[in-house]
C-alpha positions as a Markdown table, in Angstrom:
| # | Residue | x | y | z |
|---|---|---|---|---|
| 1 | Unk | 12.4 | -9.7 | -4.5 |
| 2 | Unk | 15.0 | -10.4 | -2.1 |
| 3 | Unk | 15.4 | -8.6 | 1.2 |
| 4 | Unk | 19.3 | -7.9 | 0.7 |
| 5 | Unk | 18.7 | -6.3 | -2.9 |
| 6 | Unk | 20.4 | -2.9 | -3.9 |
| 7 | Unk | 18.3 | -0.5 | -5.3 |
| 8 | Unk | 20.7 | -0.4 | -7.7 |
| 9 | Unk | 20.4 | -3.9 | -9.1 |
| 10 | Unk | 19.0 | -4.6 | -12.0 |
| 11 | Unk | 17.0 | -6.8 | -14.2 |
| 12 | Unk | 15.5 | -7.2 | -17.8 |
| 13 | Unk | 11.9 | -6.5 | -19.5 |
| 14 | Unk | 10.6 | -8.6 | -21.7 |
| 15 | Unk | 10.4 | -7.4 | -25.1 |
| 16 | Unk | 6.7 | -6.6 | -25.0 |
| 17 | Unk | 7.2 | -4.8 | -21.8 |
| 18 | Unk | 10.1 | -3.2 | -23.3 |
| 19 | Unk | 8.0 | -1.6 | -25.3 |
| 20 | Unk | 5.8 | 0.4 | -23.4 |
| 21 | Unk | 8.9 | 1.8 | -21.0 |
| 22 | Unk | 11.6 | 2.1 | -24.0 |
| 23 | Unk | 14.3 | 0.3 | -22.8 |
| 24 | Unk | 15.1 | -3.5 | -21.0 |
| 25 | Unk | 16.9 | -3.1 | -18.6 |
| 26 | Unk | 15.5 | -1.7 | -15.4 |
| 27 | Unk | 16.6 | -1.2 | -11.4 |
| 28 | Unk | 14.7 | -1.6 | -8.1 |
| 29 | Unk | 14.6 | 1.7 | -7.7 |
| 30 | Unk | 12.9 | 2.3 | -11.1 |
| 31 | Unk | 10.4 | -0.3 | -10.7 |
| 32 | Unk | 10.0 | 1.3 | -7.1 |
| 33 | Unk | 9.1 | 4.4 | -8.3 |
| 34 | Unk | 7.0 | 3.6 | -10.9 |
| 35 | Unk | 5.2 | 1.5 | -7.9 |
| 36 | Unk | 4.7 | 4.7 | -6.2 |
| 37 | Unk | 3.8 | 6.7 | -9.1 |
| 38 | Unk | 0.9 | 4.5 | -10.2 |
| 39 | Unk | -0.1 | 3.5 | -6.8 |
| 40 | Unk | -0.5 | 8.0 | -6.3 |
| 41 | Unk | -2.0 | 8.1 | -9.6 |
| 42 | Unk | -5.0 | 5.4 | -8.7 |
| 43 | Unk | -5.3 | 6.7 | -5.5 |
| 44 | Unk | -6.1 | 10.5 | -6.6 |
| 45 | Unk | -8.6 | 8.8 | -9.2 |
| 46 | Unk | -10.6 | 7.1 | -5.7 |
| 47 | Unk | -10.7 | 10.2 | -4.1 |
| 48 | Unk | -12.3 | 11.8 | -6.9 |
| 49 | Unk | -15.4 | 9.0 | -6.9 |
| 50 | Unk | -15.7 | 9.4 | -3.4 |
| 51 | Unk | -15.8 | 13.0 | -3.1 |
| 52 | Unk | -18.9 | 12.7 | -6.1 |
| 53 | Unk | -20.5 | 10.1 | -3.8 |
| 54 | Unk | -20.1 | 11.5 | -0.4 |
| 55 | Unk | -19.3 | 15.0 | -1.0 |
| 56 | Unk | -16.7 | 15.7 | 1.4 |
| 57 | Unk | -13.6 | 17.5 | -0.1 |
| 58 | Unk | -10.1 | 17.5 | 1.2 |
| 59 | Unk | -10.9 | 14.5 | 4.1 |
């Protein structure tokens, strides 16, 4: 990635990768916010082990 990007520039998928998304082309700002999505998503799932191992809710 380069530090003077646009979130608005774009780039293509892969065909495969096409696949699971539904379409090629893609922004920064997509990939971005699919970034954050997942990385929200994941980190939801750890709190959920760790309140079963330590259980401490809402820390």
């Amino acid at each position: 990635m380069n530090a003077g990007a646009a979130l608005d520039d774009s780039g293509r998928l892969s065909e495969r990768e096409a696949g699971h998304v539904g379409d090629r082309g893609v922004s920064l700002r997509w990939i971005l916010v699919h970034m954050i999505e997942e990385y929200a998503r994941h980190n939801g799932h750890a709190d959920l082990v760790r309140e079963r191992i330590d259980g401490v809710t809402g820390a």
